[in-house]
N, C-alpha and C positions, 0 to 999 in steps of 0.2 A: 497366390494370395492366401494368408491364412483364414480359414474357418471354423475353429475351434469355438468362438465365443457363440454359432448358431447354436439353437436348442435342437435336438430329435425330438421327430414329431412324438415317440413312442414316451416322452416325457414331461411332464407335467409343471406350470411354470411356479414357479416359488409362492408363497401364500405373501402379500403386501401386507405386515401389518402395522406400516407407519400409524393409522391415526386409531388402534387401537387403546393404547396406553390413553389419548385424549377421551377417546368416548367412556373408557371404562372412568378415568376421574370426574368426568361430566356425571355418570350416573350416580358414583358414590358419592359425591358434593349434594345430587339434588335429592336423594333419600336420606342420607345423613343429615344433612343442614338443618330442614324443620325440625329433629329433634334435639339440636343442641342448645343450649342459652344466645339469648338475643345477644348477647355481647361477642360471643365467637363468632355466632352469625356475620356480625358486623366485621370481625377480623378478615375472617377467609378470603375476601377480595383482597385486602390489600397483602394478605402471605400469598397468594396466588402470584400478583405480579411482581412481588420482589422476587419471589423465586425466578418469576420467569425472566427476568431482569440478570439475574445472577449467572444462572445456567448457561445465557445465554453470552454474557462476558466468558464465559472457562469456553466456551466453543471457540468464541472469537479468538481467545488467546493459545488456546491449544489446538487449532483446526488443524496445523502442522507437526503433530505431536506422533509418534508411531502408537501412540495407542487407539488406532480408528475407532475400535468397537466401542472404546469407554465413550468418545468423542463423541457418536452418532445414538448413544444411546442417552446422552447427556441432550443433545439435539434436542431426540425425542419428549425428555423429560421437559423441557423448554416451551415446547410447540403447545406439548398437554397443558402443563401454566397457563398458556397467552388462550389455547382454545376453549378451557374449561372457567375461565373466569368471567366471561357474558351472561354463565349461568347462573355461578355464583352471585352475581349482582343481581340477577333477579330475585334466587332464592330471598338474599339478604332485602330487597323491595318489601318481596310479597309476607316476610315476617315480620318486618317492620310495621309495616302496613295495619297485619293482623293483629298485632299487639296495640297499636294506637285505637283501632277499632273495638277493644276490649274483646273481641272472635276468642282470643287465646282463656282468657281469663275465665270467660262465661264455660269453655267447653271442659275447662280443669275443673271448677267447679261444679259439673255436672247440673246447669241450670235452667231453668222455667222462662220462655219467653217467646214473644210474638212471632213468629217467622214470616219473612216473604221469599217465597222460594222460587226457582225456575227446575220445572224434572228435566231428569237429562234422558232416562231411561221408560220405559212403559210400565205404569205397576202389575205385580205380583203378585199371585191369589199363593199362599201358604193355609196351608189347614195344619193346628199343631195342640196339642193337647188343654191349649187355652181358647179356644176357638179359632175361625180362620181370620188370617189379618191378610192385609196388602203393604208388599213390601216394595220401593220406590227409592231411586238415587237421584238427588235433586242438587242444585246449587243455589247456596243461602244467597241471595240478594241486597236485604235488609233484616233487620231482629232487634228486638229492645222494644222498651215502651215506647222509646222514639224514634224507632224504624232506624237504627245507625247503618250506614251502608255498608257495604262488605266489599270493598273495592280489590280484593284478594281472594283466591282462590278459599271456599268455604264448604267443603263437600259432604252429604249426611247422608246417612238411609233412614230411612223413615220408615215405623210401620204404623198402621193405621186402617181404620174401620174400611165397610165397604164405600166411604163415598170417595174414596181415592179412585176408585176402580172410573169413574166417570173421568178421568186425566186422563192424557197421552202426554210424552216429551215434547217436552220446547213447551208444555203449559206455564202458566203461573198457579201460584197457589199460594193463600193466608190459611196459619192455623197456628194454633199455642201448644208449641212442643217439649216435651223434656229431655234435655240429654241421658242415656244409661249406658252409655260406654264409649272411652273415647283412647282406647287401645291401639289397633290396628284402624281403624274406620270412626268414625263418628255416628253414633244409631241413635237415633232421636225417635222418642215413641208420640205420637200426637193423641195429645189429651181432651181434645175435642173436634169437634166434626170444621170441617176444614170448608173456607170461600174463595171458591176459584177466582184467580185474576191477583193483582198485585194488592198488599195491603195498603199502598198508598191512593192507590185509585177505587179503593172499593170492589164489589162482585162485579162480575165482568162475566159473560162467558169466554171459553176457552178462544183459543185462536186459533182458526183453521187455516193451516197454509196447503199451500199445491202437496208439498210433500205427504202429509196427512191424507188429502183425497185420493192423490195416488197408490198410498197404503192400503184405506181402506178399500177402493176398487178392487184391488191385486184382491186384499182379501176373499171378499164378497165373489167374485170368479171363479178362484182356489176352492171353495166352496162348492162348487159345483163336480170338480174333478174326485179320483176313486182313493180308495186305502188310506193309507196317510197323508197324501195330499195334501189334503185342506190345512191339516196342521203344520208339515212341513214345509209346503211350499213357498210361504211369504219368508218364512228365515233361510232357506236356501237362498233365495233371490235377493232381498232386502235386508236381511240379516233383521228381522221383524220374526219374532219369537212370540206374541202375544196369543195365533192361536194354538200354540201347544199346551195339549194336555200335560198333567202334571205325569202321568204315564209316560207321555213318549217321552217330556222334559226329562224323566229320570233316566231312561233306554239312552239316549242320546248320551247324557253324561255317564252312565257306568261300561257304555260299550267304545266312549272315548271317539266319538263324533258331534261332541257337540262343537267342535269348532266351523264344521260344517254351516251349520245353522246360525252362526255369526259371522257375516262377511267381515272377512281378511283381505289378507295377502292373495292367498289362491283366486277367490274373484275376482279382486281388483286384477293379477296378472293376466286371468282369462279375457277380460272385458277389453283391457287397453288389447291386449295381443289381436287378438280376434279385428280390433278397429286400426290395429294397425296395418295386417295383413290386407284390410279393405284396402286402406287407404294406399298404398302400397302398390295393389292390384290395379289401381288408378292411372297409375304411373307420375304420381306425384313427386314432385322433388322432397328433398330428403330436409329439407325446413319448414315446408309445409306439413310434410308429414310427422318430424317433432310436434310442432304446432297444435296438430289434431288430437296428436296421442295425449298431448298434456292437456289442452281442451277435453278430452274424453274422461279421463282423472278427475279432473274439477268439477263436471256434469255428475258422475256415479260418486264422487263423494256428496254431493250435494243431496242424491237424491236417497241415498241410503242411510247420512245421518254424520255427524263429527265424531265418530266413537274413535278409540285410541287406534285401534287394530286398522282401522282402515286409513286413520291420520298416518300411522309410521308406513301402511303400505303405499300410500299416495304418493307422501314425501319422498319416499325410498326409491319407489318408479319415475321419479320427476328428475331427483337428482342423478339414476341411471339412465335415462333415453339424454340426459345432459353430458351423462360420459362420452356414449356412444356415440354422441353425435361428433364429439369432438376428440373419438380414437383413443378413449380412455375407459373402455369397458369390459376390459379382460377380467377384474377382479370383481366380482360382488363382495369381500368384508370390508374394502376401505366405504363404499357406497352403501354397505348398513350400519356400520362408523358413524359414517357422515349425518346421513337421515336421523341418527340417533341423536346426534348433538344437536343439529339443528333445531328438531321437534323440543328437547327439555333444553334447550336456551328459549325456545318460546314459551314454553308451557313446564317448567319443573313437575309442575304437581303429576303428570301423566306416568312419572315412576312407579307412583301409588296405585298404579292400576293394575288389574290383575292381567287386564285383556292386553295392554301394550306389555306386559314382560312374560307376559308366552307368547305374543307376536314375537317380541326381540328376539327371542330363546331361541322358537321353532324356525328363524327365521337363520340366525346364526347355526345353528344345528346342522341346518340343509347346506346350508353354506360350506361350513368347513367339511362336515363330513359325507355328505350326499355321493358328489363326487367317487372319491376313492373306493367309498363302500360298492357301489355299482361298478365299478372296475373290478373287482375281486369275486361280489356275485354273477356276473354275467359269463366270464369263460367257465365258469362252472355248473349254470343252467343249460349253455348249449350244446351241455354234452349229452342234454337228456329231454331238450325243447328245442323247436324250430328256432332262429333267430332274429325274428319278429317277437315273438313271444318272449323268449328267454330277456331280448333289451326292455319289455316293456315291466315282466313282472320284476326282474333288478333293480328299476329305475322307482315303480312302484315301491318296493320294497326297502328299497335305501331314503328314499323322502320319509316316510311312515317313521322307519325306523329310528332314523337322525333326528327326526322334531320330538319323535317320544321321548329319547333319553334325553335330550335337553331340556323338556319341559318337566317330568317325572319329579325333577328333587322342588319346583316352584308351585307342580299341584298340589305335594302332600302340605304345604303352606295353610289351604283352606278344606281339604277332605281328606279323611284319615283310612283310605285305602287304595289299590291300585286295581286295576282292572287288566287282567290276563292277556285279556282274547283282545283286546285291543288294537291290537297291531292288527291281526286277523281283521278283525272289523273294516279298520282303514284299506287294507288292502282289493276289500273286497267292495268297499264303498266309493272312496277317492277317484276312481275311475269313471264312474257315475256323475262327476261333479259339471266337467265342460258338458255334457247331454244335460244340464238342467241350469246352468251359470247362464248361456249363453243366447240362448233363447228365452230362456223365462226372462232374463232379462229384457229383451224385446220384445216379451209380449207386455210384460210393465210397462213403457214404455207407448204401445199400441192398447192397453187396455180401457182408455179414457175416448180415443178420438178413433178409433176401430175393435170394436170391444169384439166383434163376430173371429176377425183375426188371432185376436189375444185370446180367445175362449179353444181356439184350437190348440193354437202354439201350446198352452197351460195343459191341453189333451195330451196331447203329445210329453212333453217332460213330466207326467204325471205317474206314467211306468218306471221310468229309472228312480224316481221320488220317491213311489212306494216301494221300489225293490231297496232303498235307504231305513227307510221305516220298520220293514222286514229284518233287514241284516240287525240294527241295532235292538230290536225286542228279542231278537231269535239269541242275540251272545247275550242278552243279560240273564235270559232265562236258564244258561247252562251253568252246571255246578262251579262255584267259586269264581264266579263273577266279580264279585267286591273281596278283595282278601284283606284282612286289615294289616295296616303298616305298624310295626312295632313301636310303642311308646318309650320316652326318655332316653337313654342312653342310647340302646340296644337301636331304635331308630335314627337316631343322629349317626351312631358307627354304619350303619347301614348306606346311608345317603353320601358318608364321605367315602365308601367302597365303590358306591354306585360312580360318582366323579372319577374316581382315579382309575378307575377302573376303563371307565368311558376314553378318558383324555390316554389313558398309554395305548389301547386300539387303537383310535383316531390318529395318534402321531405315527403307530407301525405305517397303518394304510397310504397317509402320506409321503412317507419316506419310500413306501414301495413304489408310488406313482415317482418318485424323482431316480427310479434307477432305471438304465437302460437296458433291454432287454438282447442280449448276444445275435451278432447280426447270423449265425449259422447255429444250428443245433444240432449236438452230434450226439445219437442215441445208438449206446452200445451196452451190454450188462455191464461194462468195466467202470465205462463212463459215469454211468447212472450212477452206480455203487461210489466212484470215486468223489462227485459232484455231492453226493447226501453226506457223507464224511467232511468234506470239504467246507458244506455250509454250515456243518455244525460246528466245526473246531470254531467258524469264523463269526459264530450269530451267540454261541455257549458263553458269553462273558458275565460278569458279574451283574453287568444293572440288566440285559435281559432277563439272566436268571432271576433277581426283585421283580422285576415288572410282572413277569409272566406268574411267577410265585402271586403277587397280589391279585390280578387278575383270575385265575384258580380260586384264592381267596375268597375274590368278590362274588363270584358265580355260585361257590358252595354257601357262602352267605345265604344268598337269595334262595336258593334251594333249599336250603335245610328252613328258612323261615316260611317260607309259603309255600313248605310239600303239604298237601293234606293227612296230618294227623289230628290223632285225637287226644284235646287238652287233658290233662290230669288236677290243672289247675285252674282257678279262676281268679279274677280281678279281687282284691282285699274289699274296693267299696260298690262289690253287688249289689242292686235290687233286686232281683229275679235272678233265678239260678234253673235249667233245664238238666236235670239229669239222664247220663247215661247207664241206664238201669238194662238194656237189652230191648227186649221186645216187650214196651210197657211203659207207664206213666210214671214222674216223680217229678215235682217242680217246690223251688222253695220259692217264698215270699218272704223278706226283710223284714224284723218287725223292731231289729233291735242289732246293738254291736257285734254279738253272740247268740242271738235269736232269731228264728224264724216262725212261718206259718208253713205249713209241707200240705202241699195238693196231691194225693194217691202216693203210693210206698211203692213201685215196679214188684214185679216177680221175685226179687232174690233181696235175702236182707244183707247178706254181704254187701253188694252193690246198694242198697240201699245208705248203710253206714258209711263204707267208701264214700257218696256225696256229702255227708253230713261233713264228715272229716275235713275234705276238700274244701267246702263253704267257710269250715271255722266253727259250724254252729253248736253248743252246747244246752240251748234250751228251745224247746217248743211250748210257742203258745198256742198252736192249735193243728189238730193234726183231720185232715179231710178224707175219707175213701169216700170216692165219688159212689160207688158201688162194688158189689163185692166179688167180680171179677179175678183169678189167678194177681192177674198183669197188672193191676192196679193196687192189692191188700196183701201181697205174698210175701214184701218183706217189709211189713210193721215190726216185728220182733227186731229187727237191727236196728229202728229208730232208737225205739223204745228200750234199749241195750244202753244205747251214751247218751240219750236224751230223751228225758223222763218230760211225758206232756200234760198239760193242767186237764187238754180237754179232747176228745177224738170221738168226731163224728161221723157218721158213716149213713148207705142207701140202701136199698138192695128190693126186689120185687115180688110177688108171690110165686114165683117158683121155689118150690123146697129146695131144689136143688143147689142153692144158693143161701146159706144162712149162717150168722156170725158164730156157729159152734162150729164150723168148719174152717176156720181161719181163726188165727195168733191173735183176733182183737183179743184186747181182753176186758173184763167184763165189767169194767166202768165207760167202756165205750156207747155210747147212745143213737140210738137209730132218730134221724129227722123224716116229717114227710111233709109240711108244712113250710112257708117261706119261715125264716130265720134273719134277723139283722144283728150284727154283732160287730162292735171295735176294738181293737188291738192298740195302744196307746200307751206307747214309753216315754215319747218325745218330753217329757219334763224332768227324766229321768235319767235319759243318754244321751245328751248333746250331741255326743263323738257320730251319731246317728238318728237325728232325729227323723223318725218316721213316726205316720197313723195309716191305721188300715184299718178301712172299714169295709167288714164282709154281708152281701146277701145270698142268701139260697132262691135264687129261683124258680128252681122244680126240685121234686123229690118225690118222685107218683112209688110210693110203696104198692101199689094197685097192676106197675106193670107187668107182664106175661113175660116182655124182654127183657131180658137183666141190663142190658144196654139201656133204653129207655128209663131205667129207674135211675139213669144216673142227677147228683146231684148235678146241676147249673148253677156255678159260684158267679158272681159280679163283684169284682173287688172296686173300690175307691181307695190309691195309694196318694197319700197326702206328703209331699216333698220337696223341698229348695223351693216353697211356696207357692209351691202347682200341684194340679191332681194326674194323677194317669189311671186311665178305665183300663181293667184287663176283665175279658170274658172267656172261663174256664169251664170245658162242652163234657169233659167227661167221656164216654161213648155213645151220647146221643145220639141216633139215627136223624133218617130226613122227617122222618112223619112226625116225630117227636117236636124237631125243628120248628114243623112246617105250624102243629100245635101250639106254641107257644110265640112264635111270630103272629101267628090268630088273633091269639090274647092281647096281644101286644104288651107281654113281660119281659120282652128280652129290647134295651135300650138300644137305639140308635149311635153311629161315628166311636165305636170304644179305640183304645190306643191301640191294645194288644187282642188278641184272640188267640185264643188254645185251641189248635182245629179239632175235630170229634174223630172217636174211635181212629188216632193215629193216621189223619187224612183217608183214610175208608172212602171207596166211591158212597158208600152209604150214608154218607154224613152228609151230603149233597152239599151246595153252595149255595142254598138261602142265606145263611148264618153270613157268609163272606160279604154278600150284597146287602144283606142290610146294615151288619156291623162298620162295614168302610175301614178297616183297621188298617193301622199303620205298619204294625208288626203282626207276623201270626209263629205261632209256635207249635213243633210237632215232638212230640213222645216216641221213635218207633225202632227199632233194632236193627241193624246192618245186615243186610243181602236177607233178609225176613222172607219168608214162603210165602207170606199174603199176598204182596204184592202192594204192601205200603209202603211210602202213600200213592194213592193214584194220580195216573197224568193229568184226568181231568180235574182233580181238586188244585192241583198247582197250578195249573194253566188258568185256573179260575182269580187265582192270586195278582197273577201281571206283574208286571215289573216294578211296580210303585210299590207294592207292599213288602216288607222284607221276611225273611223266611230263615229259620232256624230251628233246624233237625237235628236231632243227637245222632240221628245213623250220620251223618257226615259230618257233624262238628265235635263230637263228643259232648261231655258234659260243659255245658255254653256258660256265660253270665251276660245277664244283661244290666247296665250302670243305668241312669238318668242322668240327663244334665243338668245344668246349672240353668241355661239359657231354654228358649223356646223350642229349640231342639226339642225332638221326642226323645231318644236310646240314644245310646250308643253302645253295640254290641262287642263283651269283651271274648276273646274265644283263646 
């Protein structure tokens, strides 16, 4: 009997990707479609079935044809037709729809009207240079003076004062909103203070369902437990982010765990798995125990929420334990395929979601490449780990690795950097996840009707919870944490390296799992030597050589853009400029196309003029020595070489040792010791840049003993893109200085920026950071310095929320402003 057509076990079975080609036209139909004109809209069904109609005759008539491949790829093309056109009729519904409803009109228009909304999500406390708002993902219900209904998917972010904050999802909510952008997302800003409950039925309070009270329970518990805990715990479990600080909130996303903290896939698989194993354990028949598993599905989606991420893993798990059940479960991509068409034939709009297409991604990622990858790392961990270990950190390691690079070109979508240690993070965290999925979930569960039970359980997942919490503060605070991704071209070539580059490894690994590996191994120097010879004549061909050539390519790419050097350049449309002057202060301030305001001149005027150059800048309107300092006054003469200044003012204290005959000022420069108020104001003057800047002098004690102490305290107000941003410039002020004018109370509260003192100095203490609250801080200080600036505890004092930029590591930086509520964005 022949047995040729059996597989070896040693190889791997072919990837299924019949219903790929459908899903992928399923998804571009239902992103594409809402942007195209109502009248294409209306076609695409009916070119969907002719095609598929068409196709489907050349199959029939050519089924008997020797050309199979064209045949069955014709098929294919046919099946995509007949399975992608459910969707498209909905699409074409729901913009119908939206169009008769006037939804389309109102939001091109960018217009003023009543809403009645349903949130979908929890609001959001944002603190941002306009004060803090609450920001909320709701869906329009009604709108108009006459409440027209929205019988189509209508989705908005909302931001809005604090009485949003009194909402949770699934509320209702009236209030009269404006559209201000309807780009990527629909942002509606609400113009007055909002009446919960429907606008047709009047104020109402909220509605509290089970799930609500079981949230808050968990919370209020969680509560009780140690470190990060309380904040992580409820979105570990419940994918309930409400009590995270905006601290951890930012740890979590730049250390690339915050998928963590939003139930997925990964929980949903822990939870059924776990309830299947039970049920299992039972000795339940194997219909029953579908039964239960899908029963278990429906209970944890219920209880954690409809969000996308958990809709596609639901779906996805439902229609796999349906494979299984029925002996068709060897492949998971035709069954994320499936799950995929299915969900956007019911729901189009979920394409637009950020959270269901890095579900997709992360999901397809592990999929295709999880596998192979962990083939390839494993026999080569066990040469140097137990084999316990070695399968577990490969298997670790290829999940991590495979969801990143699929997800990586869909993050840089809405954040403009990448995070290193990321992988690290997961590695180190992911493992941690069933020790707190799956109990905390049962103590959720028991928290209501055995709270003494739940208060343990919650004890217990509270150590691997906070060693989460840990991991993600510990990678954000390491150097280049955020590196940013290159803009315009230079980024887009990057991201299409990063794919091709992805996709020819992945297809190596592949091809390697489908070779058979020789049933005898003969190891002789001849052999050896003969076999390496052998594989190269036979592997050396033309397209390996491209492939491996672009892959080289892509990796030096990456290398060469996010090695840490130091810029020479900066962004054309700077605000703030940090110079790398050495060991010492120099910062510009924008004041004009070609203009600046210069805070302290560093030690050397070479490097002083160097920045000038670099900026662009050819006039000064005002030139500041904090005090009179080497490291701060040393190189005026190089300003003052290519850029001549109206006005330079300077501090300095009653030590002789210290006085403007001994330094380059020259002698129109004028000593302050009094507060000063003063504007800068081109804006009617340079379009190309309109900026104001209005400066105060806060201190200037001519009276001090420390030359440090005598330093000027600038408070700028930068007036731009019709918002202000506070920056606070410390100079070398000590703590007691600090501690002195925090007394007084002359130094303002929440500024944007902060210029730390004396170059992060333990001596500059961290009053100034705790009261300021700043969004950004900025340091002056010199690479590998003898001081031993800046100190660990001033950074540590920082935390992860505030961002940080040093010229000993970034060189000479720029920082832009946005357009939008955004604070910075740092250009380097």
């Amino acid at each position: 009997m022949q047995q040729d057509h059996i597989k070896p076990d040693d190889i791997a079975a072919p990837i299924d990707i019949r219903l790929l080609p459908a899903a992928v036209l399923t998804v571009a139909l239902c992103f594409i479609g809402p942007e195209l004109p109502i009248e294409w809209v209306q076609r695409v069904p009916w070119i969907l079935g002719i095609t598929g109609v068409v196709t489907l005759l050349v199959v029939v008539c050519f089924r008997k044809s020797r050309g199979r491949r064209i045949v069955q790829g014709v098929l294919l093309m046919s099946i995509a037709c007949w399975t992608a056109t459910p969707a498209a009729v909905m699409v074409q519904h729901q913009q119908t729809t939206a169009e008769a409803s006037g939804w389309l009109d109102f939001i091109d228009t960018l217009g003023t009207a009543r809403m009645s909304v349903r949130l979908a999500t929890d609001p959001v406390k944002r603190d941002g240079p306009f004060g803090t708002s609450w920001f909320v993902t709701a869906d329009v219900e009604a709108f108009g003076k006459d409440l027209v209904l929205t019988p189509h998917p209508a989705k908005i972010v909302i931001s809005g004062d604090h009485s949003w904050n009194d909402l949770a999802a699934e509320d209702q909510a009236c209030f009269i909103g404006r559209v201000t952008d309807n780009e990527s997302s629909v942002f509606v800003q609400a113009t007055a203070a909002i009446q919960p409950g429907s606008c047709a039925h009047g104020a109402s309070e909220p509605t509290i369902t089970g799930r609500d009270t079981l949230r808050e329970t968990l919370r209020t518990q969680a509560n009780q437990t140690i470190s990060f805990a309380p904040e992580l715990l409820p979105g570990l479990i419940l994918g309930d982010r409400s009590q995270q600080s905006e601290q951890i909130d930012h740890a979590m996303k730049v250390s690339g765990l915050s998928h963590l903290s939003a139930v997925s896939g990964a929980h949903t698989s822990l939870i059924a798995s776990a309830a299947t194993i039970l049920f299992r354990s039972l000795r339940l028949p194997r219909s029953v125990v579908i039964a239960a598993f899908l029963a278990t599905l429906v209970l944890f989606v219920q209880i954690v929420g409809m969000q996308p991420s958990i809709i596609r893993a639901a779906t996805m798990g439902a229609i796999g334990a349906w494979a299984l059940f029925y002996g068709r479960g060897s492949q998971a991509l035709p069954i994320l395929a499936l799950s995929t068409i299915v969900i956007l034939t019911m729901s189009p709009e979920l394409i637009h979601e950020v959270g269901f297409q890095l579900s997709v991604a992360a999901t397809a990622g592990i999929v295709l490449g999880a596998q192979p990858l962990e083939a390839w790392c494993r026999p080569i961990l066990e040469k140097v780990l137990p084999n316990f270990w070695a399968t577990m950190l490969s298997s670790s390691f290829a999940i991590s690795a495979t969801a990143q690079l699929a997800c990586q070109p869909l993050l840089l979508t809405f954040i403009d950097y990448v995070s290193p240690y990321s992988l690290l993070a997961n590695l180190l965290a992911t493992p941690l996840l069933p020790m707190i999925t799956i109990p905390g979930t049962v103590a959720a569960g028991l928290c209501i009707v055995a709270p003494g039970i739940a208060q343990v359980l919650l004890h217990a997942v509270s150590l691997p919870t906070a060693a989460i919490g840990w991991i993600a503060t510990s990678v954000t605070d390491l150097p280049g944490s955020m590196l940013p991704w290159p803009e315009g071209l230079a980024g887009t070539v990057l991201i299409v390296l990063h794919w091709t580059a992805s996709c020819i490894v992945l297809v190596k690994l592949l091809r390697r799992q489908r070779h058979s590996k020789p049933a005898v191994k003969i190891d002789s120097p001849q052999a050896r030597w003969f076999g390496v010879l052998t594989a190269a004549e036979q592997r050396l061909t033309m397209a390996n050589i491209i492939q491996l050539s672009l892959v080289v390519v892509a990796v030096v790419a990456h290398v060469v853009t996010f090695w840490p050097m130091r810029p020479t350049t900066v962004d054309a449309d700077w605000d703030i400029v940090g110079c790398d002057v050495g060991q010492g202060d120099m910062f510009l301030i924008r004041t004009g196309s070609d203009s600046a305001m210069v805070i302290d001149t560093g030690p050397d005027p070479d490097r002083a003029r160097q920045c000038l150059d670099t900026a662009g800048v050819e006039h000064l309107d005002l030139v500041v020595v904090t005090h009179l300092h080497a490291d701060h006054v040393g190189g005026i003469q190089g300003l003052l070489d290519i850029a001549p200044s109206q006005d330079i003012i300077f501090s300095t204290g009653s030590d002789d040792t210290y006085s403007p005959a001994s330094t380059d000022l020259p002698d129109t420069a004028r000593q302050v010791d009094q507060p000063v108020v003063g504007v800068i104001d081109h804006a009617r003057h340079d379009p190309d840049h309109a900026v104001q800047v209005r400066w105060s002098i806060l201190s200037a004690d001519k009276t001090a003993q420390n030359e440090n102490n005598a330093s000027i305290v600038l408070f700028l107000e930068i007036y731009r893109h019709g918002g202000t941003i506070t920056a606070l410039f410390t100079g070398d002020a000590e703590e007691d200085l600090a501690a002195k004018l925090l007394g007084e109370q002359r130094i303002p509260a929440d500024v944007d920026i902060l210029k730390l003192s004396h170059h992060g100095a333990k001596n500059g203490g961290t009053d100034l950071i705790e009261h300021t609250s700043p969004r950004m801080a900025l340091i002056g200080v010199g690479e590998d310095n003898t001081y031993g600036h800046p100190h660990d505890d001033i950074v540590e004092a920082l935390g992860p929320r505030i961002q940080l930029h040093r010229t000993d590591l970034d060189g000479t930086f720029g920082v832009t402003f946005q357009h939008s509520h955004a604070l910075v964005a740092a250009e380097r």
